[in-house]
C-alpha positions in Angstrom: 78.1 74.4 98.9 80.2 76.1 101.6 79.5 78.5 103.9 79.4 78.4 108.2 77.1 75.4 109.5 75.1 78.3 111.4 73.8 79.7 108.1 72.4 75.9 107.0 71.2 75.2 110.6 69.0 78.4 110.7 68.3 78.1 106.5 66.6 74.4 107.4 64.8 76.1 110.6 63.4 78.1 108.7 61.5 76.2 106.7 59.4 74.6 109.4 56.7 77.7 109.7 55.9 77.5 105.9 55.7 73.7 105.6 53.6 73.6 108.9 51.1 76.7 107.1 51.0 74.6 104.1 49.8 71.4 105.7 47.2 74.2 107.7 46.0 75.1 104.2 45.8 71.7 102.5 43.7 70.3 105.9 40.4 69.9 104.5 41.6 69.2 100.7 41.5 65.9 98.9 45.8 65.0 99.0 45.0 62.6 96.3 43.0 64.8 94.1 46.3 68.0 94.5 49.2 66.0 92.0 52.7 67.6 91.8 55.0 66.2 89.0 58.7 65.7 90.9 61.5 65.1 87.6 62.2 61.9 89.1 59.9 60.4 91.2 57.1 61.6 88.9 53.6 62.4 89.9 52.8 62.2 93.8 50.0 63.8 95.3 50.3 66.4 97.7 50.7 64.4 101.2 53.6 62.1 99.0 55.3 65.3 97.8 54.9 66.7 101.4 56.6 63.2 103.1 59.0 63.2 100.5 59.9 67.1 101.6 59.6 66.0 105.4 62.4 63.1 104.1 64.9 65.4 102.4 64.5 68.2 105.3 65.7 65.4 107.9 68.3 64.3 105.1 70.1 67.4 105.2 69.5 68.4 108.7 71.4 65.4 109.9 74.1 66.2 107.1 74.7 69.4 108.5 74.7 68.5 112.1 77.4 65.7 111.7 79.5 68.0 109.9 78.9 70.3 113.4 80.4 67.3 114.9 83.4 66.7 113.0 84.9 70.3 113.7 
């Protein structure tokens, strides 16, 4: 998508407060009773959808920092 590695660096930081606030918030619900439909993996409940998130956070992060390493 283009654009200096700084910008994606701090864009994935940056998501770390509000996924930390929603695990806060979803403490002392029921994950499995809290579904999210994904369009491919389907329904997961809410501590799936959140490892799944967690998942493709890391993906990218470690995209971006060996593109850091090949310049």
């Amino acid at each position: 998508m283009g654009g200096p590695l700084a910008f994606w660096l701090s864009a994935l930081n940056s998501l770390q407060q509000p996924l930390t606030d929603l695990a806060t918030a979803l403490a002392e619900e029921e994950p499995e009773s809290i579904i999210h439909p994904h369009p491919i993996s389907g329904p997961l409940d809410i501590w799936q959808r959140y490892q799944f998130l967690r998942y493709h956070i890391d993906l990218h992060r470690n995209q971006v920092l060996a593109l850091g390493l090949k310049q």
